[in-house]
N, CA and C of each residue as an Amber inpcrd file, in Angstrom:
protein
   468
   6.8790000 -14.3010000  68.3190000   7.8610000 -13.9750000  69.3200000
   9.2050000 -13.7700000  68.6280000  10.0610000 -12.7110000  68.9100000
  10.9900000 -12.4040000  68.3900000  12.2370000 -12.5500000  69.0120000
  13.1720000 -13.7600000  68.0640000  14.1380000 -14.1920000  69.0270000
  15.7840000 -13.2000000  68.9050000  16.1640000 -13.0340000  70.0410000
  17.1060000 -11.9980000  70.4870000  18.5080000 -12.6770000  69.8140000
  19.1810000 -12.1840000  68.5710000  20.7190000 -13.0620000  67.8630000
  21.8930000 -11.9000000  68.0990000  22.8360000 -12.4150000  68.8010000
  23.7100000 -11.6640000  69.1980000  25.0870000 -11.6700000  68.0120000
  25.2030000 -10.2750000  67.0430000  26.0480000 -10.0480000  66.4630000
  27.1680000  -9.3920000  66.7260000  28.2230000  -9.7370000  66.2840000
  29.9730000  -8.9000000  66.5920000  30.2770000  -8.4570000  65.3780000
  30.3940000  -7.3640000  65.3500000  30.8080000  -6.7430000  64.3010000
  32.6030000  -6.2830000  64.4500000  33.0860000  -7.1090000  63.5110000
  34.7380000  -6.0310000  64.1670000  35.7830000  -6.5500000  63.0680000
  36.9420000  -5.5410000  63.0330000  37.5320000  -5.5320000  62.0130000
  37.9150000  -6.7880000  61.3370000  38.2660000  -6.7110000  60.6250000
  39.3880000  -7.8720000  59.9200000  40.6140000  -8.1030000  60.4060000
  41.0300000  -9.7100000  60.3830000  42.3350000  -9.5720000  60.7480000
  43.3840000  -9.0630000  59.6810000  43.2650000  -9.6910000  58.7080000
  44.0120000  -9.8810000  57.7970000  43.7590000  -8.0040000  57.4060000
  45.1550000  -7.8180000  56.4850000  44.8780000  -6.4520000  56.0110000
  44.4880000  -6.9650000  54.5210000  44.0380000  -5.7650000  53.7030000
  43.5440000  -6.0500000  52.4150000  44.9610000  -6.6020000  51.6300000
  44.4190000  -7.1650000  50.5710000  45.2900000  -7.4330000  49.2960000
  45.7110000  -6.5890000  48.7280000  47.0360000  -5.4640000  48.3050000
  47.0330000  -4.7510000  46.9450000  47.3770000  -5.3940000  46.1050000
  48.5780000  -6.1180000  46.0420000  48.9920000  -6.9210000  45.1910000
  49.2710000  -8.3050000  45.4060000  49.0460000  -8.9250000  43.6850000
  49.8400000 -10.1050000  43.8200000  50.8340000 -10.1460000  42.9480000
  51.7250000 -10.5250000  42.9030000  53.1620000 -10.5790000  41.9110000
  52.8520000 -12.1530000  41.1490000  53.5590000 -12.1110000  40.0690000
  53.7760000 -12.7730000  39.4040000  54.3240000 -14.2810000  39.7510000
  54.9750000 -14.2790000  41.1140000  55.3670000 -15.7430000  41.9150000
  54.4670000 -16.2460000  42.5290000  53.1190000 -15.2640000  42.7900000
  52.1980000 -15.8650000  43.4870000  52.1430000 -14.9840000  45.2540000
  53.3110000 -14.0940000  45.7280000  53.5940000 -13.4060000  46.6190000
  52.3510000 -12.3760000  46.9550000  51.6130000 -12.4390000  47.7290000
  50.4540000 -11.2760000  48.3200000  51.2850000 -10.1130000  48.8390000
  51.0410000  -8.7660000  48.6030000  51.5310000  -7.7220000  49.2460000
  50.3670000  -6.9650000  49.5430000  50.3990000  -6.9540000  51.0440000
  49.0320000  -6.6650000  51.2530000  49.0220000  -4.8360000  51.7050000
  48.1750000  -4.3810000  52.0680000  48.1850000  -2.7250000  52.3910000
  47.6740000  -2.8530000  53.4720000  48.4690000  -2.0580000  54.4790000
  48.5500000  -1.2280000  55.7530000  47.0370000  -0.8440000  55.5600000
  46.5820000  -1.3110000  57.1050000  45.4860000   0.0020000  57.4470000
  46.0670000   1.7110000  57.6650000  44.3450000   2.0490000  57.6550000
  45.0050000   3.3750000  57.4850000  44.8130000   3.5970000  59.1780000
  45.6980000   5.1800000  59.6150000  45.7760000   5.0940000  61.0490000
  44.7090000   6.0340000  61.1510000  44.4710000   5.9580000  62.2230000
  43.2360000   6.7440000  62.8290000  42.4890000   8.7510000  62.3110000
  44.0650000   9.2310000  62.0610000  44.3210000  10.3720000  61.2990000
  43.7740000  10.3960000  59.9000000  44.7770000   9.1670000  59.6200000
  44.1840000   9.1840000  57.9150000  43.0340000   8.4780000  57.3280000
  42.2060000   7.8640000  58.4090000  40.6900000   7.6240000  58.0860000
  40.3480000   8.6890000  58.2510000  40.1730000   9.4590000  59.2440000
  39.3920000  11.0840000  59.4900000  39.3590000  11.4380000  58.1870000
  40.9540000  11.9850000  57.8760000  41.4370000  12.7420000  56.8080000
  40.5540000  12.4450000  54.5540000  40.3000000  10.8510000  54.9000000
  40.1700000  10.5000000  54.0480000  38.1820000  10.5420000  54.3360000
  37.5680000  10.2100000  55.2890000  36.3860000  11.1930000  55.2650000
  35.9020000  12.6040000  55.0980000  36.9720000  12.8950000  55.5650000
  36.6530000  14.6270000  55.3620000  36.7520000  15.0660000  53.7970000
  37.6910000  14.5750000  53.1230000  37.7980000  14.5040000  51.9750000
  36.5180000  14.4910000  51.0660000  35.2890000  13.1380000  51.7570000
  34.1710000  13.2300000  50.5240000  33.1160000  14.2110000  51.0550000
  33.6720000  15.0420000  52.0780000  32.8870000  15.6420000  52.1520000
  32.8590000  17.1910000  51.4590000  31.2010000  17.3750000  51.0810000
  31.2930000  18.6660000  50.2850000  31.0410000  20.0740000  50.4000000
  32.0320000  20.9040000  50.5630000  31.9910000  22.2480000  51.4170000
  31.1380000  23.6650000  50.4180000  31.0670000  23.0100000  49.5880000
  30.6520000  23.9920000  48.4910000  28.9060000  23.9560000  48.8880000
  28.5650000  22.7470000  49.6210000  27.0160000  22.6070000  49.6590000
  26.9650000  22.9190000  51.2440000  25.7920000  23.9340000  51.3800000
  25.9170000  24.5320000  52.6270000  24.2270000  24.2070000  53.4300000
  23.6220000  24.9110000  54.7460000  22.9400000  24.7590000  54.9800000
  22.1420000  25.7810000  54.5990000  22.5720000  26.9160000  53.9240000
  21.6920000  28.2310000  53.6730000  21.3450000  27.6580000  51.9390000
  22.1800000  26.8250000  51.0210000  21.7690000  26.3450000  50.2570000
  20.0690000  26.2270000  50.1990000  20.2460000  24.7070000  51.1120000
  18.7680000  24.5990000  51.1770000  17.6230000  25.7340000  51.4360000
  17.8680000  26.6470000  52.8120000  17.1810000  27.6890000  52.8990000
  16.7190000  28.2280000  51.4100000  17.5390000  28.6150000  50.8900000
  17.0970000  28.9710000  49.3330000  16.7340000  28.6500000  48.4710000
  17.0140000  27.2280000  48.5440000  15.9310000  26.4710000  47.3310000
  14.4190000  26.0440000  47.8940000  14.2910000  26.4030000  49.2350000
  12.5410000  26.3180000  49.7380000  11.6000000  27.1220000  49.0020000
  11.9500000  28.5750000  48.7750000  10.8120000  29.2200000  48.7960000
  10.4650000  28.8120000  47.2400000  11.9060000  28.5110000  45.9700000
  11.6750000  28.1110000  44.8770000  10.4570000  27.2090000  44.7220000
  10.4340000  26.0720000  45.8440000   9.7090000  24.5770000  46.0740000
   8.4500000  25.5640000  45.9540000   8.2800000  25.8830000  46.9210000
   6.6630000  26.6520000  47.3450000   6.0980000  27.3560000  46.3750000
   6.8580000  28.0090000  45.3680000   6.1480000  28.7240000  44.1120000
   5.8100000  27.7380000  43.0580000   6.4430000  26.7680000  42.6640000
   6.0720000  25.7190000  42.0550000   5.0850000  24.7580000  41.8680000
   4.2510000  24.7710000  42.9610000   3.0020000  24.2810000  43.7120000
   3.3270000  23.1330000  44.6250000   2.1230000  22.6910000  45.0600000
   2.0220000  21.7420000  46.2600000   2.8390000  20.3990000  46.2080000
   2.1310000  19.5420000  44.7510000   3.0670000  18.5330000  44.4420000
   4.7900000  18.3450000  44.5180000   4.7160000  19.1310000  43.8390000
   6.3020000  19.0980000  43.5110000   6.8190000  19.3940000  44.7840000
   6.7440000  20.8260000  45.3340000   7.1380000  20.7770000  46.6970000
   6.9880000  19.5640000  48.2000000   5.8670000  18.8630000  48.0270000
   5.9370000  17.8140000  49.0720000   7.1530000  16.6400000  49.0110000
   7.5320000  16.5810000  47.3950000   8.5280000  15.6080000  47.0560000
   9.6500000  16.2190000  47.4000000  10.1240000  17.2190000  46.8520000
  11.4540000  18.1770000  47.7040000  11.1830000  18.2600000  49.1660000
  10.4750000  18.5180000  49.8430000  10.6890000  18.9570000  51.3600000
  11.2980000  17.2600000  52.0970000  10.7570000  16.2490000  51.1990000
  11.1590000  14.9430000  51.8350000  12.5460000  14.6670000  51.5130000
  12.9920000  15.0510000  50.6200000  13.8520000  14.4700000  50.2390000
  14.8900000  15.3750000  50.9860000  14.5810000  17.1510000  51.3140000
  15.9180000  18.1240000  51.8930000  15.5720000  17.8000000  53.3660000
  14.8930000  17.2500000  53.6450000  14.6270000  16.7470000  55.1820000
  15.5370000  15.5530000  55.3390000  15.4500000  14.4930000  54.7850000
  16.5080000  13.1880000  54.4310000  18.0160000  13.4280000  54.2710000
  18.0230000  14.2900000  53.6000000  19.3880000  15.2190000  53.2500000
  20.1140000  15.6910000  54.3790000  19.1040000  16.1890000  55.3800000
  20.0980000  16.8910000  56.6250000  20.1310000  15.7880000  57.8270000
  19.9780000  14.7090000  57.6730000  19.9500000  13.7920000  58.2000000
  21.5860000  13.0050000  57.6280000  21.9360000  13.3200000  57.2450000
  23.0960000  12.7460000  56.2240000  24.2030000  12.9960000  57.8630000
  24.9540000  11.7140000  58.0320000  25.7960000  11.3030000  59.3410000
  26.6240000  12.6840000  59.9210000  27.1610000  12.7510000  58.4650000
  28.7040000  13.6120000  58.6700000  28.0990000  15.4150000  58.2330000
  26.8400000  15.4910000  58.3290000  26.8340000  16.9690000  58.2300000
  27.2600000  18.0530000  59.4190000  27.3340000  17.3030000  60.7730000
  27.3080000  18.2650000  61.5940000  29.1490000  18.4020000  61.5860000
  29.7640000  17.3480000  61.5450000  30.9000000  17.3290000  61.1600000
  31.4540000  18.5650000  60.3060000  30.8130000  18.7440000  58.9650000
  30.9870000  19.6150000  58.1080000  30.5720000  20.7200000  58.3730000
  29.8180000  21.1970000  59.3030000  29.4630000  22.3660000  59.3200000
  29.9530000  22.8740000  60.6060000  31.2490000  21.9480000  61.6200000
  32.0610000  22.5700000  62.5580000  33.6010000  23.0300000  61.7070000
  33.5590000  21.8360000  61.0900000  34.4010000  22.2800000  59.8490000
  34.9350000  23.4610000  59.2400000  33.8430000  23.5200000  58.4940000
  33.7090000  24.6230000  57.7600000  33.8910000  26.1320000  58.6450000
  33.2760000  26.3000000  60.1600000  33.3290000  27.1250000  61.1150000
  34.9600000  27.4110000  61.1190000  35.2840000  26.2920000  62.0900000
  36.8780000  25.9860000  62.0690000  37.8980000  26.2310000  60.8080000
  37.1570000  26.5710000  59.2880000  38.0950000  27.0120000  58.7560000
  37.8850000  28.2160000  58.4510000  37.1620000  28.9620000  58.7080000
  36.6760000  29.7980000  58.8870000  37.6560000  30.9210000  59.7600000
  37.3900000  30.5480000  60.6080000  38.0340000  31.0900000  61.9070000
  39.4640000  30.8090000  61.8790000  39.9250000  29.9570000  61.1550000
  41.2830000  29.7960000  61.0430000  41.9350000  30.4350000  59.7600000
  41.3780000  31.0270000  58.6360000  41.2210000  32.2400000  57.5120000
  41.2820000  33.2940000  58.7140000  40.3130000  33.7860000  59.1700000
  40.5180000  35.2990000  59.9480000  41.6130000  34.9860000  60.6900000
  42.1340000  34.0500000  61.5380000  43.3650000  34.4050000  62.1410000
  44.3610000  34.4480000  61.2010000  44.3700000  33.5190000  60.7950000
  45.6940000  33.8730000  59.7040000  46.0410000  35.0370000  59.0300000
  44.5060000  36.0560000  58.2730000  44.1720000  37.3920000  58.1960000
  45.0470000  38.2470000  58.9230000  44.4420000  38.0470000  60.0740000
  44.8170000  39.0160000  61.4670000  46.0900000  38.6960000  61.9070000
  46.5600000  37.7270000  61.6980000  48.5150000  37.7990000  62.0510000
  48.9300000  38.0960000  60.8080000  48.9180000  38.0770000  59.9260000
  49.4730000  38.7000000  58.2950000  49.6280000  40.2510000  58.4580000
  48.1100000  40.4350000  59.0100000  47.9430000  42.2460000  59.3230000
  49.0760000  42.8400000  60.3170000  48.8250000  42.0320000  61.2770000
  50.0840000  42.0010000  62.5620000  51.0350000  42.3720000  61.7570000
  51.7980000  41.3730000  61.5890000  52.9970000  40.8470000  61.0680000
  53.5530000  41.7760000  60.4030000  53.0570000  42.5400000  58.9200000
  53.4860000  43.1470000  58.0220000  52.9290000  44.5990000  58.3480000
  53.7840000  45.2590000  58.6330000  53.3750000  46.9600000  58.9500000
  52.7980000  47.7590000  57.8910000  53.1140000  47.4040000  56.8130000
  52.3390000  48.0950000  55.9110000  50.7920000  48.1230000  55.8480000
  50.4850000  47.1330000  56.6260000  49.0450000  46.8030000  56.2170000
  48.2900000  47.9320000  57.7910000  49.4830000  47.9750000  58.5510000
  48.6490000  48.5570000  59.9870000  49.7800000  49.8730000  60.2370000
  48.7040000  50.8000000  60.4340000  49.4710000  52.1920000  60.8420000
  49.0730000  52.3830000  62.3120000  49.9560000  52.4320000  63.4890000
  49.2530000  52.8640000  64.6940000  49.8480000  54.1610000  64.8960000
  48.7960000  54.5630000  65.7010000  48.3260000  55.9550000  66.2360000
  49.4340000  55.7770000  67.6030000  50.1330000  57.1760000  67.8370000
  50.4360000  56.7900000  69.3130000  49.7650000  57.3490000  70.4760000
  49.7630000  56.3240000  71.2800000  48.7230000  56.2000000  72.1380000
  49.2810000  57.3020000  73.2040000  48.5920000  58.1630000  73.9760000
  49.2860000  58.9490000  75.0450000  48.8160000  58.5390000  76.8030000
  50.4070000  59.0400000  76.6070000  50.9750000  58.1220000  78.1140000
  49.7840000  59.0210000  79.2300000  49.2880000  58.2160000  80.1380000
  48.5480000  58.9870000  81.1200000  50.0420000  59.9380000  82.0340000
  49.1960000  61.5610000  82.6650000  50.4530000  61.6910000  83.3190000
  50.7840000  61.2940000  84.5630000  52.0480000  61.5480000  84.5140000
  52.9300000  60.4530000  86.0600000  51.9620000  61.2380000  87.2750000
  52.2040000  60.6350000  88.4800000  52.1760000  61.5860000  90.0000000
  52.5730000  63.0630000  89.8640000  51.3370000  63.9820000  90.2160000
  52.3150000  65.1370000  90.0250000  53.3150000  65.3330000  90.5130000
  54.3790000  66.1290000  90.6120000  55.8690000  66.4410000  91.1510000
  55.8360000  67.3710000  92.1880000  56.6900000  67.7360000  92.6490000
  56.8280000  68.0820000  93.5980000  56.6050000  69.9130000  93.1180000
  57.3900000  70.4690000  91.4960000  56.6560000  71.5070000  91.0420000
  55.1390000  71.7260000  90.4960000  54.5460000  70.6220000  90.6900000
  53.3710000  70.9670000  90.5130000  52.3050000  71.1050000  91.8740000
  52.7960000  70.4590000  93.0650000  52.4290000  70.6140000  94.6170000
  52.5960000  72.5960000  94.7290000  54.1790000  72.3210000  94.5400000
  53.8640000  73.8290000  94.4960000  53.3590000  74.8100000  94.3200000
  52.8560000  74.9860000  92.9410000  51.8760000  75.6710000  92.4240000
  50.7030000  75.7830000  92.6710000  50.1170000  74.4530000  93.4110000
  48.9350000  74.6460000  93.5260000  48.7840000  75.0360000  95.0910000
  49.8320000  74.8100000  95.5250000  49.9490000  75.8290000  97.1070000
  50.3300000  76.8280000  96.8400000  50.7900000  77.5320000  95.8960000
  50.7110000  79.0310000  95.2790000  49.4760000  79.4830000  95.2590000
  48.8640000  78.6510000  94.5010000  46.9230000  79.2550000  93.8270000
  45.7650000  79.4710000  95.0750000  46.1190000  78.0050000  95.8850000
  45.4920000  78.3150000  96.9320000  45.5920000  79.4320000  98.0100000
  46.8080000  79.4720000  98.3490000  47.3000000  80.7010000  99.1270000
  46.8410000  81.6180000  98.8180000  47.3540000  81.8750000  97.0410000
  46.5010000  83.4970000  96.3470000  45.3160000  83.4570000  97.1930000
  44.4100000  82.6290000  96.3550000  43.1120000  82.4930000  96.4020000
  42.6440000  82.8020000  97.9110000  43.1280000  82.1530000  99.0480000
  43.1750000  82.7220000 100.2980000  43.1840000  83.9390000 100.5550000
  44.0090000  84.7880000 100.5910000  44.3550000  86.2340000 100.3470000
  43.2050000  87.0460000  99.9520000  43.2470000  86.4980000  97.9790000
  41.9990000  87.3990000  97.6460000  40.7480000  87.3150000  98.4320000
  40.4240000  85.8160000  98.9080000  39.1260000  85.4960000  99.5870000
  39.0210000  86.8820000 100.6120000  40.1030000  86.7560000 101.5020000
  40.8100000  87.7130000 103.1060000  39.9960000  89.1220000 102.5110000
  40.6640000  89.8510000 101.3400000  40.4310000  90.9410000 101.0570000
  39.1500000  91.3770000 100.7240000  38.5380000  90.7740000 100.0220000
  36.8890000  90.5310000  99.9560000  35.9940000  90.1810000 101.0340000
  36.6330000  89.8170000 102.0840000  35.7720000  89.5450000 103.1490000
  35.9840000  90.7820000 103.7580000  37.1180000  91.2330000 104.0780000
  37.9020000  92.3180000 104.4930000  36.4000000  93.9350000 104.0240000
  36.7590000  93.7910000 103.0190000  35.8650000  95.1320000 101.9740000
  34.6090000  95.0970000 102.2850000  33.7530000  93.5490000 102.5890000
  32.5250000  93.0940000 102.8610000  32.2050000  93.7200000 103.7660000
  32.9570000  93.6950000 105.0860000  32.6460000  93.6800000 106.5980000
  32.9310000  95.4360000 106.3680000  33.4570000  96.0400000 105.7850000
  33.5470000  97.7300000 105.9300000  32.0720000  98.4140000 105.3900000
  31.5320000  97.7070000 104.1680000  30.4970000  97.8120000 103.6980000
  29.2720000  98.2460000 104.3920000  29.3720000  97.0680000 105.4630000
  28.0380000  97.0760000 106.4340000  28.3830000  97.8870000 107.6260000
């Protein structure tokens, strides 16, 4: 039967030791704040090692034969199990994406890099000379219609 022991896990009071002086005086070190723990994880983490890495060292495994490959597949399986990978690989996104913007306002920014085309203005409401005209055309067009009907009806 397995008996149920209730553990607390939680910080320290005391902060660490850095120093002691020569009188015997402790000078101890500040925790770090919430920022600079992040900051100081992100740090061991390694951006140079990716997830397409692995992709590429599989098919190596598989030409090598069976043995050898069963010992690698355990071990790159264990590997992506590692806490802070998903961390690193929003990361890495996020800097990513924060390179192209920076890109893309540089481009902005500096005209040399961007030539625009000018764009053409749609035209306004026609005017009041262009109403005209086309009650000119129609009218014609009336007329000629008149005269052709006119010539039609003599025909027959």
């Amino acid at each position: 039967m397995a008996y149920s022991v209730n553990i607390s896990v939680e910080a320290p009071i005391e902060n660490q030791i850095q120093e002691i002086t020569y009188d015997g005086q402790e000078i101890y070190q500040t925790p770090l704040s919430m920022s600079e723990s992040l900051a100081k994880l992100a740090q061991k983490i390694d951006f140079s090692k990716t997830a397409t890495d692995h992709l590429r060292k599989e098919p190596d495994s598989s030409e090598r034969g069976e043995e050898d490959g069963s010992t690698k597949d355990s071990t790159s399986f264990q590997s992506s199990l590692w806490p802070w990978d998903s961390v690193r690989n929003k990361l890495r996104a996020a800097m990513t994406e924060v390179c192209v913007l920076a890109d893309v306002l540089s481009v902005a920014k500096q005209k040399r890099y961007m030539i625009l085309d000018p764009v053409p203005q749609p035209d306004p409401i026609p005017q009041a000379k262009d109403m005209a005209q086309i009650y000119a055309r129609k009218k014609a067009l009336a007329s000629a219609a008149a005269v052709l009907i006119n010539g039609g009806d003599r025909l027959r």
